[in-house]
PATORGU-144112 format. One record per residue (C-alpha): residue number from 1; residue in one letter; x, y, z. Coordinates in pm, whole numbers, plus 50000, padded with zeros to 5 digits. Each point is the difference from the previous one (the first is absolute). Layout:
! PATORGU-144112
num;residu;u;v;w
NUM;A;X;Y;Z
...
***
This chain:
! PATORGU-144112
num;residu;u;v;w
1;X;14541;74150;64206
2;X;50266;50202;50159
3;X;49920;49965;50357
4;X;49974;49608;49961
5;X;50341;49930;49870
6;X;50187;50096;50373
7;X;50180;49758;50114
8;X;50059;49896;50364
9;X;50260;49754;50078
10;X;50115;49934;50371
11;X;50147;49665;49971
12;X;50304;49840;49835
13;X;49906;49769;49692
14;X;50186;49691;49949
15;X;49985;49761;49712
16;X;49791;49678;50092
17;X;49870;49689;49800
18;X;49640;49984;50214
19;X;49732;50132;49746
20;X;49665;49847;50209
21;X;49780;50215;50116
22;X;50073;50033;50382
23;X;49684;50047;50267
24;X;50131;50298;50133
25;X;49990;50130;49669
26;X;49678;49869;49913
27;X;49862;50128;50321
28;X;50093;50390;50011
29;X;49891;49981;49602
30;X;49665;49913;50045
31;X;49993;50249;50295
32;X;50170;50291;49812
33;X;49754;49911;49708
34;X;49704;50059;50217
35;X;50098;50277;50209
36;X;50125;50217;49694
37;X;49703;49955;49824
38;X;49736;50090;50352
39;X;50220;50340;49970
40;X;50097;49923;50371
41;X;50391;50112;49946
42;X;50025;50017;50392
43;X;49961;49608;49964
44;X;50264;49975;49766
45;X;50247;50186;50176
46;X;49908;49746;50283
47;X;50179;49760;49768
48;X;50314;50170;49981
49;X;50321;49921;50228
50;X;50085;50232;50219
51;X;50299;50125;49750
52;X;49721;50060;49695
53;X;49833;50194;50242
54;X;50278;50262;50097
55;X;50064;49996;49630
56;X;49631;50035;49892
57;X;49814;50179;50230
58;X;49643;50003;50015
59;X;49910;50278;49836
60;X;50245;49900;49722
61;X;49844;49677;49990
62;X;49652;50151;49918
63;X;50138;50199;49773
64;X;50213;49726;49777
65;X;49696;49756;50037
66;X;49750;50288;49906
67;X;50233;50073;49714
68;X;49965;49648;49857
69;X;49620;49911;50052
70;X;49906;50344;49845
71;X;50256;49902;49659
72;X;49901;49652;49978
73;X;49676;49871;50227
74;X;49958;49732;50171
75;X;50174;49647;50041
76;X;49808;49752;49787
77;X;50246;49733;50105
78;X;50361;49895;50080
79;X;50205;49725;49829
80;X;50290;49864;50144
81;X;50299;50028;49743
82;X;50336;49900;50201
83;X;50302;50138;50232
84;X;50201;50271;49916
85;X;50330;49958;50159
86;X;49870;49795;50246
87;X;49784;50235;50227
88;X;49733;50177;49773
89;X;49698;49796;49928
90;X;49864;50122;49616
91;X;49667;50038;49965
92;X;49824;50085;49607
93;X;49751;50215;50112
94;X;49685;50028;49807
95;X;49847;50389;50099
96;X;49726;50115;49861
97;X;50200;50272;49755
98;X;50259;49706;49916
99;X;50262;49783;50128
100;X;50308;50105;50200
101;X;50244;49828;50215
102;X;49977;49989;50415
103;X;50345;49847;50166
104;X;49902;49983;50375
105;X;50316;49849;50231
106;X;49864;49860;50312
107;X;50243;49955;50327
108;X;49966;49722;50257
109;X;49747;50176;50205
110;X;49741;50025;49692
111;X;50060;50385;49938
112;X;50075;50153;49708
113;X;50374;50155;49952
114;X;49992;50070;49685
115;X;49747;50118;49685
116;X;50041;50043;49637
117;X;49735;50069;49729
118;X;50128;50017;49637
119;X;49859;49953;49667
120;X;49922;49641;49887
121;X;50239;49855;49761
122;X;49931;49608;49822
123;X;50292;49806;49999
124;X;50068;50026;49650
125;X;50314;49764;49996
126;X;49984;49759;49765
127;X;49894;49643;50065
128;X;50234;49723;50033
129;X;49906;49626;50059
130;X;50313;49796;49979
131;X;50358;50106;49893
132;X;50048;49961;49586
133;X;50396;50003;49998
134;X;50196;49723;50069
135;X;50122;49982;50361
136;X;50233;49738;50178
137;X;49975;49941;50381
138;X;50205;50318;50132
139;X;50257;49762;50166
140;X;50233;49723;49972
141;X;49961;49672;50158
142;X;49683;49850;50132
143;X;49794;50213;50246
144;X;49672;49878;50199
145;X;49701;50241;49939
146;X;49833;50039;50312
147;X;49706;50223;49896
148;X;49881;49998;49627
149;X;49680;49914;49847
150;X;49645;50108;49912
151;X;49837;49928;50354
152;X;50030;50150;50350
153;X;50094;49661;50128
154;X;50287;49957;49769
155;X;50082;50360;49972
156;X;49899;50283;50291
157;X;50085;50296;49739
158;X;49704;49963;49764
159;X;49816;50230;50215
160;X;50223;50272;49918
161;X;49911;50127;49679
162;X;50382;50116;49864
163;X;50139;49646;50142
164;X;49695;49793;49961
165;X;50258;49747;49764
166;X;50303;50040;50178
167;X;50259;49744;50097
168;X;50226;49973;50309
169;X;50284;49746;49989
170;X;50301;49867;50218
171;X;50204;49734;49985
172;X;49979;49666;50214
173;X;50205;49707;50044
174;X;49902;49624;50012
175;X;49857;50014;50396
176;X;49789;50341;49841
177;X;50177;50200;50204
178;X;50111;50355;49838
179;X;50281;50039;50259
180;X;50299;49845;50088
181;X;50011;50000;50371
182;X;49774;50181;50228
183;X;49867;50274;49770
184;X;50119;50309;50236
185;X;50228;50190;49718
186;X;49930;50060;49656
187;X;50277;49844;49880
188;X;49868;49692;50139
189;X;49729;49966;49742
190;X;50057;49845;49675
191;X;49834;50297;49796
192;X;50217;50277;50188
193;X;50228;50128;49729
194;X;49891;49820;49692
195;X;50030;50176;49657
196;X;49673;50062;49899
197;X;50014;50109;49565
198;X;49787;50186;49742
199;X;49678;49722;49887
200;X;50031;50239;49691
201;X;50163;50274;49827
202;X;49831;50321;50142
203;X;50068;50344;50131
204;X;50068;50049;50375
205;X;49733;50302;50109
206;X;50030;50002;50369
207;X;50273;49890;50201
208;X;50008;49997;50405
209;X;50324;49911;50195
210;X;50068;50063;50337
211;X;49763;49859;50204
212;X;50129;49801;50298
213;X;49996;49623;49990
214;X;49782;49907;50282
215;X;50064;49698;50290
216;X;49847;49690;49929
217;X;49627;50003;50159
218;X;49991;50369;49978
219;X;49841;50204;49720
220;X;50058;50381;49841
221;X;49626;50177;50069
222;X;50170;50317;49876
223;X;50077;49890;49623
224;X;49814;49697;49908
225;X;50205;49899;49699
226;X;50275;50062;50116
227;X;50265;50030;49761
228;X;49846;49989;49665
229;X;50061;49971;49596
230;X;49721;50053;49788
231;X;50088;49927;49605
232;X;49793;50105;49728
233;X;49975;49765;49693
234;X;49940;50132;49624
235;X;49641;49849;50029
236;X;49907;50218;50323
237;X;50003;49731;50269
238;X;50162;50151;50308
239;X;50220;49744;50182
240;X;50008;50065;50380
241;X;50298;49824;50234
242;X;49960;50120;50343
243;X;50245;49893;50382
244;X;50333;50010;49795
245;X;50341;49984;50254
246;X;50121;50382;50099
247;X;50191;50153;49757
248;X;50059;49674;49756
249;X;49754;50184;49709
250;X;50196;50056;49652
251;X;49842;50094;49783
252;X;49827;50380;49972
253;X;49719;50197;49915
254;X;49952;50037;49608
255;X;50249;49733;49925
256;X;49948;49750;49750
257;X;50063;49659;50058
258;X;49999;49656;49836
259;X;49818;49650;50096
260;X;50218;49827;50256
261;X;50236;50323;50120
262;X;49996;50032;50384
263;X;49842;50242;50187
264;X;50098;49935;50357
265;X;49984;49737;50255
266;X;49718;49858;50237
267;X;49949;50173;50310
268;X;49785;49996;50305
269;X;49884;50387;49984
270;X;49646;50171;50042
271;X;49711;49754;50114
272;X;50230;49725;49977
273;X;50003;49720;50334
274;X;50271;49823;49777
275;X;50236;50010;49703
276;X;49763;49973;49693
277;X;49864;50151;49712
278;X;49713;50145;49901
279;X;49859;50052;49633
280;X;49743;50127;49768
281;X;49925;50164;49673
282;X;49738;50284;49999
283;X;49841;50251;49777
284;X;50171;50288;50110
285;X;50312;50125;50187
286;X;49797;50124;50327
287;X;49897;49728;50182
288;X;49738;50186;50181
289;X;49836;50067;49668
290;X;50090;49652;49830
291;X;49813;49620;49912
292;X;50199;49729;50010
293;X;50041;49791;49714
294;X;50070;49635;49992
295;X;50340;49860;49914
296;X;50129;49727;49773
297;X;50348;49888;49967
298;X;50150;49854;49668
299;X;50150;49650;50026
300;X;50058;49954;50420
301;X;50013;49669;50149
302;X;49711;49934;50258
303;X;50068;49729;50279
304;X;50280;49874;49711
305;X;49724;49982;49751
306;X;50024;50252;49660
307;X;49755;50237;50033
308;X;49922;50301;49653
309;X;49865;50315;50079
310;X;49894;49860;50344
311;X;49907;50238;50318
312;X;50105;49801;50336
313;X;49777;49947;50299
314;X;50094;49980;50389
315;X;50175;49691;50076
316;X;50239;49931;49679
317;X;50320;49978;49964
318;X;50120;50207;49684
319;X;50267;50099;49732
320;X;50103;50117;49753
321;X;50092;49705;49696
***
């Protein structure tokens, strides 16, 4: 399906968390979906921004669209897979000669800027439930988790499918504040500049250092993360760290590393309002391809109370024995 694998990109793609559908989206789908299969191309060129159209004239658009229906039919239906990079909604799309890919990116006025249609792949990674090596708490000293737990209420991430178990901690003092004066510098905040270690021995696959440390109240929409370890343990479980301080990272990419060794300190980087961090174990290295898996740690104390192979929820206080 030669003609059908072009690719038309007119936008910059950044890395993003959101994975639910978005109305936009779901809008110019349905409207693509019915327009492509009338035949009435002019209407789907109607869709297109005004940059898609300099880039894909009408007559080009015909021809692509004509290109596709006449290889593989009709649209039987679209299913809403996830975000790619945080722009193109993924569709599965059932034709009538088989199953491809459609990435539409919609821009704020509802038009389409860009287009992709590519061969359907599964996710063939394999699945992962819960972590099976031993992990400690990736700190020292007693942290607060502010989101963690099975249920929107206690934990926003579960509707993101690679962080759907994920954690995000800081530190607080007796009041419950996690500052020390008036919370306007990083430095101010308990969390800022805390080692944060290895839960397990592992290799380090990705590495990102670099990334500014933002102002307290502000937030990174560039580089979500921020600046980010990912370990990978012997058992496949892909440990993600993400808002690291600038330039405090260790350790590097393909290094191998024990239980407790230090990777860098706590920062306030990516989509970060405050020193903290976040983290998960998923199936995979790519979060944009990845299912989050549920974490236990190994002997932590929970509100002071000894805790085995226990997984934390928002509101506890926890360490490690």
């Amino acid at each position: 399906m030669k003609k059908a694998s072009i690719i038309i990109l007119f936008i910059i793609p950044f890395f993003t968390f959101a994975q639910s559908e978005k109305q936009a989206s779901k809008k110019i789908a349905s409207e693509f979906k019915k327009f492509y299969n009338l035949e009435a191309y002019q209407e789907v060129f109607n869709l297109f921004s005004p940059e898609m159209k300099a880039a894909l004239p009408l007559d080009k658009t015909n021809e692509f669209f004509k290109g596709i229906k006449s290889q593989a039919g009709k649209i039987k239906h679209l299913e809403f897979i996830k975000y790619i990079n945080g722009s193109f909604a993924s569709y599965k799309t059932d034709f009538e000669n088989g199953f491809f890919s459609i990435d539409i990116s919609v821009d704020s006025s509802y038009k389409i800027n860009g287009f992709m249609v590519k061969p359907y792949k599964e996710n063939t990674h394999p699945k992962l439930v819960r972590n099976t090596s031993k992990l400690i708490l990736p700190f020292k000293g007693e942290w607060d988790v502010v989101w963690g737990g099975d249920t929107k209420e206690l934990n926003y991430h579960v509707e993101h499918p690679a962080q759907k178990n994920a954690f995000d901690m800081v530190i607080r003092d007796q009041q419950g504040k996690s500052y020390r004066t008036d919370g306007l510098t990083n430095e101010d905040y308990y969390a800022f500049g805390k080692e944060l270690i290895a839960p397990t021995d592992a290799e380090v696959v990705l590495v990102v250092d670099g990334i500014k440390d933002n102002i307290p109240g502000e937030m990174n929409a560039i580089y979500i993360p921020g600046n980010t370890v990912i370990l990978k343990t012997v058992n496949n479980e892909y440990l993600f760290f993400a808002h690291f301080k600038q330039h405090s990272i260790v350790v590097k990419q393909g290094q191998k590393i024990k239980q407790g060794e230090l990777l860098g300190l706590c920062g306030n980087s990516g989509n970060s309002s405050e020193a903290h961090l976040h983290f998960h174990i998923q199936n995979t290295e790519d979060m944009n391809h990845a299912t989050g898996a549920k974490s236990y740690f190994s002997d932590i104390l929970v509100n002071g109370e000894l805790k085995k192979e226990y997984s934390p929820i928002q509101g506890q206080k926890v360490k490690n024995q």
